[in-house]
Structure formats: structure tokens, C-alpha cells
C-alpha positions as CSV (number, residue, x, y, z in Angstrom):
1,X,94.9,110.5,134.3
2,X,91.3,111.5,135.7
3,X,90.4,115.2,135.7
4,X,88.7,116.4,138.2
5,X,87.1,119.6,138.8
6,X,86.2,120.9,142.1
7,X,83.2,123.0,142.6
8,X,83.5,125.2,145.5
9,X,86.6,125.9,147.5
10,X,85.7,126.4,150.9
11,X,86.4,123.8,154.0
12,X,86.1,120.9,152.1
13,X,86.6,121.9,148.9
14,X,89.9,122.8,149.4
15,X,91.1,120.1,151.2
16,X,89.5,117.6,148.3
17,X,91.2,119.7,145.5
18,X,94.6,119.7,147.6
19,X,93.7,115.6,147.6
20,X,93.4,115.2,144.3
21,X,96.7,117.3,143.8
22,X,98.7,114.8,145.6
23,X,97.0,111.4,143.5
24,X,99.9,110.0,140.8
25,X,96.5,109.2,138.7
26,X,94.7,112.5,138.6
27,X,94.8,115.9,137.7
28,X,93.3,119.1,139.5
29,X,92.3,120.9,136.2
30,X,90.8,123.6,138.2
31,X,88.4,124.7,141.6
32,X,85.6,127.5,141.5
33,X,84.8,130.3,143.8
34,X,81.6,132.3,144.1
35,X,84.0,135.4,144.7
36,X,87.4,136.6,144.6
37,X,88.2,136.1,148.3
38,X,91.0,134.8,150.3
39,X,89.6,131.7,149.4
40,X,90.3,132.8,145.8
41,X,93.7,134.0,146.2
42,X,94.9,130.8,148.3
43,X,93.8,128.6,145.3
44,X,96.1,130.5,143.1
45,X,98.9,131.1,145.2
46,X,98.6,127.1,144.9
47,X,98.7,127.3,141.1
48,X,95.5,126.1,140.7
49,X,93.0,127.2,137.8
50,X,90.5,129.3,139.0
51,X,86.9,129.3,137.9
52,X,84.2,131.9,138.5
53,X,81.0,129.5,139.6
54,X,78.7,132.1,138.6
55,X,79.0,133.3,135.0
56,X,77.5,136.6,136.2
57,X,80.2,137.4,138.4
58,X,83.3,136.5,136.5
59,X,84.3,140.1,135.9
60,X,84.1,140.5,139.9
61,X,87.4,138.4,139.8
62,X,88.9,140.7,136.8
63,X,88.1,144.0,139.1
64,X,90.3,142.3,141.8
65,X,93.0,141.5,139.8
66,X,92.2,137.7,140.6
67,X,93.2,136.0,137.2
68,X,90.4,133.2,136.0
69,X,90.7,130.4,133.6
70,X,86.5,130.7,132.9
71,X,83.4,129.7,134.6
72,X,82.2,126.7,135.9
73,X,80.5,125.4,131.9
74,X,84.0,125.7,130.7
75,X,85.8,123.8,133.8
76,X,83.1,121.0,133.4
77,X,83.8,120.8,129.4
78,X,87.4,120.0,130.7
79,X,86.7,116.6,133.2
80,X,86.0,113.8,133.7
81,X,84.8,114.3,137.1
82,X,82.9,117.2,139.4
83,X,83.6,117.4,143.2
84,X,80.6,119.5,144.4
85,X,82.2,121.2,147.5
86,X,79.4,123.9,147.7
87,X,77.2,124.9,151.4
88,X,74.4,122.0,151.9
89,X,71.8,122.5,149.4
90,X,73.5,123.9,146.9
91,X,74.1,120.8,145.3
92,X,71.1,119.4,144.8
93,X,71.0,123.0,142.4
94,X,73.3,121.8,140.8
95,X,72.5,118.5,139.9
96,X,70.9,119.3,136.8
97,X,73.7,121.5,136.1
98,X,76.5,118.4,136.1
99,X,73.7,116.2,133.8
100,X,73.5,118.9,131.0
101,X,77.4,118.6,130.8
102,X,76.7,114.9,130.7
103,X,79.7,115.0,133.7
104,X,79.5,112.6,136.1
105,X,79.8,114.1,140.0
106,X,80.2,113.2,143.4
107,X,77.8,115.5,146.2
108,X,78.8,116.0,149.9
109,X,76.5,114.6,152.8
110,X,75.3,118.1,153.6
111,X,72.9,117.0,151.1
112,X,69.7,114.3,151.2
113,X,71.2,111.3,150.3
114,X,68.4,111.5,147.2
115,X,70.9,113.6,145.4
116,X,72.6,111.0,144.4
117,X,72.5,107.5,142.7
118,X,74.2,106.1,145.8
119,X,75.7,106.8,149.0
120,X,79.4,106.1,149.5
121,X,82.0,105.3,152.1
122,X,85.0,103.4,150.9
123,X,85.3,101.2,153.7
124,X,81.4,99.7,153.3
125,X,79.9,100.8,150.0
126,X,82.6,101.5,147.6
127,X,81.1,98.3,145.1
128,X,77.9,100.1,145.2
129,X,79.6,103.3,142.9
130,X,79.7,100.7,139.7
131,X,77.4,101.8,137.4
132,X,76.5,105.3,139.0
133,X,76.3,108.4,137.5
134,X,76.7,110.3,140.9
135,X,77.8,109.4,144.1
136,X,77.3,111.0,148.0
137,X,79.8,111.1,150.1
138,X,78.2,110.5,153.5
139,X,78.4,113.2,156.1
140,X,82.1,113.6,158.7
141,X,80.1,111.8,161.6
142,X,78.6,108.8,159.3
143,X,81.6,108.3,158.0
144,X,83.4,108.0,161.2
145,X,80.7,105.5,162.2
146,X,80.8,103.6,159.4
147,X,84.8,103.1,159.8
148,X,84.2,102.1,162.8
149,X,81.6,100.0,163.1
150,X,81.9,98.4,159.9
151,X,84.9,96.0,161.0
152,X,82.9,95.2,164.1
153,X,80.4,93.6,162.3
154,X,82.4,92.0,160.3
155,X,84.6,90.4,162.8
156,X,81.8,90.2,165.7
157,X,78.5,91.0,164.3
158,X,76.9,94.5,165.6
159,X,73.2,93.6,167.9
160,X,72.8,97.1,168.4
161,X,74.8,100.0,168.4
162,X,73.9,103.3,170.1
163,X,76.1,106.2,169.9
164,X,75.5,110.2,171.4
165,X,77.4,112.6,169.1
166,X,78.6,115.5,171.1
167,X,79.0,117.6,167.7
168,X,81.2,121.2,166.9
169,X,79.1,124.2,167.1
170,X,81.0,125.5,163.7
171,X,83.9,125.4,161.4
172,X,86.8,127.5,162.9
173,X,85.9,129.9,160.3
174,X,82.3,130.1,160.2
175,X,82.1,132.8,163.2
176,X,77.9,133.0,162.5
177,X,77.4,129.2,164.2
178,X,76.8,128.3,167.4
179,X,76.0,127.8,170.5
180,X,78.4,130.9,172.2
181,X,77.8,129.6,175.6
182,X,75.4,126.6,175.8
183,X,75.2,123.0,175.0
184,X,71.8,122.2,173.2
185,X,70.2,119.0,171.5
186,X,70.8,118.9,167.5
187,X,68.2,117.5,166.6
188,X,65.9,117.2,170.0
189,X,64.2,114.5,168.6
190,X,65.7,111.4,169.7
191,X,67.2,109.3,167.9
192,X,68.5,111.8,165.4
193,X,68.8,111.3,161.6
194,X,72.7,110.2,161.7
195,X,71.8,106.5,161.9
196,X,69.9,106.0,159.1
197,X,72.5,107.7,157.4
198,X,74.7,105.3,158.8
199,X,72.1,102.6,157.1
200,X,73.1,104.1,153.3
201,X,76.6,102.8,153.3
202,X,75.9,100.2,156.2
203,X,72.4,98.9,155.7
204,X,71.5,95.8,158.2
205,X,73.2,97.4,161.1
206,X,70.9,98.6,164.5
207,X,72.2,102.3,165.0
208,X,70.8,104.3,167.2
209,X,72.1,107.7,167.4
210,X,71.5,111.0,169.3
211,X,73.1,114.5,168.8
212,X,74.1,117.8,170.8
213,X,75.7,120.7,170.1
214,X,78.3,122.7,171.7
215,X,80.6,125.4,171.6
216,X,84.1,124.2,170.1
217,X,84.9,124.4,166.8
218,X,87.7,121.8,166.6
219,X,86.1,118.0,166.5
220,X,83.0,115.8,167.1
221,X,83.6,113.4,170.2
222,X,81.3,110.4,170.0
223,X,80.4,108.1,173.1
224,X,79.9,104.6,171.7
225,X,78.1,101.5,173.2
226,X,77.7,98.5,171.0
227,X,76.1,95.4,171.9
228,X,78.0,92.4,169.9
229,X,76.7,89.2,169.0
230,X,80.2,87.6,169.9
231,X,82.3,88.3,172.9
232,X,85.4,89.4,172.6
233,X,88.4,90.7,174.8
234,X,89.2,94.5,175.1
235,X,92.7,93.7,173.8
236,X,91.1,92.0,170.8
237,X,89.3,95.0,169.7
238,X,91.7,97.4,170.2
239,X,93.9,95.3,168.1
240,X,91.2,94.8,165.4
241,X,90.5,98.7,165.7
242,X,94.9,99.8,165.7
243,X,94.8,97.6,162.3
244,X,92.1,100.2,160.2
245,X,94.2,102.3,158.4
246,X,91.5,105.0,159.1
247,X,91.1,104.4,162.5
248,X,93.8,106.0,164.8
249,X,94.2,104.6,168.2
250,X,95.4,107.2,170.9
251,X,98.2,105.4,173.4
252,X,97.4,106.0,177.0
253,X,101.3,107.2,177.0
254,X,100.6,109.5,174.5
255,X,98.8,112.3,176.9
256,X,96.4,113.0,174.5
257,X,93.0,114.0,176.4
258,X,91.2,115.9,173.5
259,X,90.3,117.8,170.5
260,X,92.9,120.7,171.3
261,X,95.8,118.0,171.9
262,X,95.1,116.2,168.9
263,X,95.3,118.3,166.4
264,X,98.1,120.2,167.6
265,X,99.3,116.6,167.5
266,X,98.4,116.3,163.8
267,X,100.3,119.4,163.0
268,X,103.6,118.4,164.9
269,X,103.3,115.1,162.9
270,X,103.4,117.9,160.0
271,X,99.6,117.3,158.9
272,X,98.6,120.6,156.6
273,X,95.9,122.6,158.7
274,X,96.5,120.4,161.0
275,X,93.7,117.8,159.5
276,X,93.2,114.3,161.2
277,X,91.9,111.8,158.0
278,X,91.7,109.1,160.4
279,X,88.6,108.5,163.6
280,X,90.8,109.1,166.5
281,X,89.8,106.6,169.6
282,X,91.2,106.8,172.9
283,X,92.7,103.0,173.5
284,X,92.1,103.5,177.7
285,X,88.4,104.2,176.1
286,X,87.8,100.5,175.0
287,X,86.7,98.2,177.1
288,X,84.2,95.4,176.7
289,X,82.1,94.1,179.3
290,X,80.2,90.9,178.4
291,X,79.2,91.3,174.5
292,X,79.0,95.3,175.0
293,X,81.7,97.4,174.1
294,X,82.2,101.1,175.1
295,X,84.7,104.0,173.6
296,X,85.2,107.5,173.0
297,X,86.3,108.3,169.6
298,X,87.0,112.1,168.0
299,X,85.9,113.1,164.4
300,X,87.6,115.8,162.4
301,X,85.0,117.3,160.7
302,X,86.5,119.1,158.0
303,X,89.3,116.4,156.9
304,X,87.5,112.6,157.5
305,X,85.7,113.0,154.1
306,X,88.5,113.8,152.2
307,X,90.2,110.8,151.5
308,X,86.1,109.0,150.7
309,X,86.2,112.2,148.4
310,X,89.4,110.6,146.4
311,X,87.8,107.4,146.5
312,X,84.9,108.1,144.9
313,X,86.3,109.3,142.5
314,X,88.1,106.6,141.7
315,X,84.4,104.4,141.9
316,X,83.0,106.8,139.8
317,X,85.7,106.3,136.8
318,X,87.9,103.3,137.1
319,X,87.3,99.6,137.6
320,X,90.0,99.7,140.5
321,X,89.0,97.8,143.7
322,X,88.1,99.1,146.5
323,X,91.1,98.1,148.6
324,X,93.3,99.2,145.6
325,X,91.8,102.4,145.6
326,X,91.9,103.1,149.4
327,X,95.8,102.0,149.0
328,X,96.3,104.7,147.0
329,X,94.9,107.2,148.6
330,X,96.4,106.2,152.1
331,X,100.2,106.4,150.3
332,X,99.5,109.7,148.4
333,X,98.5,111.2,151.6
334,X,100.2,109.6,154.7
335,X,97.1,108.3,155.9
336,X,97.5,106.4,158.6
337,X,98.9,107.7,162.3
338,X,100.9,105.3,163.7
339,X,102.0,106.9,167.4
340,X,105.6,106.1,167.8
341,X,104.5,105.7,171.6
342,X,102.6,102.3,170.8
343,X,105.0,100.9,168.4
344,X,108.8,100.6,167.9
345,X,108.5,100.8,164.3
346,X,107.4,104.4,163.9
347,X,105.3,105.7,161.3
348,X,106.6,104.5,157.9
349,X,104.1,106.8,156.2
350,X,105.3,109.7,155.0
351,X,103.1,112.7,155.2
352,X,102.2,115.9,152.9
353,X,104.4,118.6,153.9
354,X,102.8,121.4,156.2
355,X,103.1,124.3,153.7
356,X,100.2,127.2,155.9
């Protein structure tokens, strides 16, 4: 069994430790919190092991009446793995943190992608884990390109890809982001900084991206144009795209016309929070013309990462494959929509149980 810690519980980090939960082949030993929040109290109403983050602040958590098992030394004396989960930058503060335990860890993308020995996305980089000490886990929207664009090269070769990320203003929870009312360039410079991140787990590919901002909450939409070096048929692709595991096709039949739909969607399919693992691409959206190919796709921002998360650890501290691995993870999870609308066979997946 791998233990795994997780350090933060917050969007991610609770998704990642209820992840690692579910895997036959690894144990949650515990998750951290800053401070005896809701936060706190969800983790131990799952039976979790609790972990004050900051020495300092443990007795905050006996004041509450929030029991804790120690603080973040003691939970990384007890794995074999870290999960940092913690805001952007507070990662690459911990860094040295994880070395002095001599515990191998595994950042988010929030973080520069120097924070790590490599980059990883199962799908494109998972070989690239062997021998690292630390892995990133690229960012919601590089991931989603990298699923995506990652069997187009492989089955058509990818000229040049450009891509304009329409990107959630926040987080359901996170009430201080914006925009309130306004749709604004994130970065303004042009092309923005998610294709070279796309280049860490996908290096050799022409990605071109730009980024804006807007005020939703629930997903990322992506507009996609990709110039391939073959020509194929629009029913090709969509057949190539319907056979990712992590790539859901929407059917047509399926009524499905965005973020709202889908995930309410995701939670009549019995999804917990509702979370979509997979890219989520509208099948009317493809359509090639000549070598270029145009979509729409939609990114989950707080779920896509999760099942790389489970991956990478798997990189980190086995000698599985990557297709092994990814197997895994898919079963333990129910990853996979298959839209009973598009097929006759159903979804054969069986999926966690919504328990909140």
C-alpha cells in the first residue's frame, strides 16, 4: 500500500484525498488544515486523520473541539508520499519542507513549473516521473489541452494549434474573485503563458493560447482550432476523441448547451460535488475543414487534476505503466462518461456514490 498524505484540504485537496480513499493500493493516512474550519470538520466527518499544517496553531483545533492526529512533521514521518494541495505559492514554501523529511511530493500547477523535477500529465509525460523526487501536476486548463491534443498528434500530427480559453472568474467558494460584471483579458498579453505550459508535458507541439476571464464560477470553455498535418474526416475525430477515457463527448441528443447543464448532468449520473474528471466536448462542435479542425470543449476546474493527482503518485513510487496506472484510477473512480444517448451499451463504469 502507498501512504499518502495530503497537505491542504481545500478545492483540490479534498477531492485528491477523497481519490486516494477510493485506490485498492493506497492509504489516506491523513490531510492538513491551516484551521479548524468547515473544511476541518468535513475531513473528519469522513474519518480522515486530521493534521494541524502549522505547528503554532495546533491548539486552535483543541479550542474547537476539532480532534487532531499532529501536525504536518508527524503526518510526513508517516508516508510515503505528500500531495501539496495548498493556494499557489505556497508550495514552493514548502519544498524545502518535504526535502528535510526526505518525502518525496507531488506540487499543483498553481506553481512555476520550477518547483518540481518534472511536469506531469498521465496522458503525455507520465515516463518522465521515473527517477524524480517531485512531480507538478500541470494546471486544470493544461491538462485539458494536453488530453486533448495529445492523441491528435499522435494519430494526425498537430501544425499548429491555437486555442482562446474563456476561463471561470472563481471557485464557487472563493466569493473574493472576479470579474462581478465584466469579461476581461487574463493575461492581456497575447499569447498567454498556458501554452508553454502545455510544452512541459507536450514539448514539440505549436500551441498558441489566449485567455479571458469572466464571471461564472462553474467551468473553463475552450474554443479550439488546430491545423493537422493529415486530413481527416469529422467522424474520424470524433471517434478518435469518444475513445479517450478522459475525454467526454457531449451527444447532440443529449441537450446539453453548457457549464450549468453539465454538471447538473454529472450529479444526476451520481458524480460527488458534482465533479466532471473528464474534458467535456460538444460532438456538433467538431468539424474539420481541410486539415483544420474546430471544437468547443469545457474544463472542470476543480476535478480534471484529480485523477493526474492519483497518477502521479503512482509515477512517483511504483514501476507501474502508465496505462496500468491510468486503468486504475479510471475503475476506482468511474472515470469515464459514457452518455447512454450515444451508445446502447450504457455506462459500464460504476461511479463513487454521491454522499454531499
Amino acid at each position: 500500500m502507498i501512504r499518502v498524505g495530503v497537505n491542504g484540504y481545500g478545492t483540490i485537496g479534498k477531492r485528491v484525498a477523497d481519490a486516494v480513499a477510493a485506490q485498492p493500493d493506497m492509504e489516506l493516512v491523513g490531510v492538513t488544515k491551516t484551521k479548524p474550519n468547515y473544511e476541518a470538520e468535513s475531513a473528519i466527518r469522513r474519518g480522515y486523520d486530521l493534521y494541524a499544517a502549522i505547528a503554532d496553531r495546533a491548539e486552535e483545533f483543541d479550542d474547537a473541539g476539532v480532534p487532531i492526529a499532529g501536525t504536518l512533521s508527524d503526518l510526513l514521518e508517516s508516508v510515503d508520499v505528500a500531495v501539496d494541495c495548498t493556494p499557489s505559492g505556497i508550495g514552493a514554501r514548502n519544498r524545502s519542507v518535504y526535502a528535510a523529511h526526505d518525502t518525496p511530493a507531488i506540487f499543483q500547477g498553481g506553481e512555476d513549473a520550477d518547483v518540481a523535477d518534472a511536469s506531469f500529465n498521465a496522458r503525455t509525460s507520465f515516463e518522465a516521473a521515473r527517477g524524480a523526487d517531485t512531480l507538478r501536476v500541470v494546471s486544470c486548463n493544461t491538462t485539458g489541452l494536453a488530453r486533448l491534443l495529445a492523441p491528435l498528434e499522435a494519430a494526425y500530427g498537430v501544425e499548429k494549434a491555437r486555442v482562446t480559453l474563456v476561463r471561470r472568474g472563481g471557485d464557487p467558494s472563493e466569493t473574493g474573485r472576479g470579474p462581478i460584471n465584466d469579461v476581461v483579458p487574463d493575461p492581456t498579453t497575447v499569447p498567454s503563458h498556458h501554452g508553454p505550459d502545455v510544452n512541459t508535458v507536450l514539448p514539440g507541439v505549436d500551441v498558441d493560447t489566449a485567455a479571458l476571464k469572466a464571471p461564472v464560477t462553474a467551468m473553463h470553455t475552450h474554443s479550439v482550432n488546430v491545423t493537422l498535418r493529415e486530413t481527416p474526416t469529422t467522424e474520424t475525430v470524433r471517434e478518435l476523441l469518444d475513445a479517450e477515457p478522459r475525454i467526454f463527448t457531449i451527444p447532440e441528443a443529449a441537450g446539453i448547451d453548457g457549464a450549468g447543464k453539465l454538471k447538473e448532468y454529472a450529479m444526476d449520473c451520481g458524480r460527488p460535488r458534482g465533479d466532471l474528471w473528464e474534458n467535456c466536448v460538444w460532438e456538433e462542435s467538431i468539424n474539420v475543414s481541410g486539415r483544420d479542425l474546430y471544437l468547443f470543449e469545457n474544463v472542470h476546474q476543480e476535478a480534471d487534476v484529480v485523477p493526474e493527482n492519483v497518477d502521479a503518485i503512482r509515477a512517483l513510487t511504483t514501476d507501474l505503466s502508465a496505462t496500468e496506472s491510468v486503468e486504475r484510477t479510471n475503475e476506482a473512480l468511474g472515470v469515464g462518461l459514457e452518455s447512454l444517448l450515444a451508445s446502447d451499451e450504457g455506462d459500464a463504469r460504476d461511479p463513487i456514490t454521491a454522499d454531499d
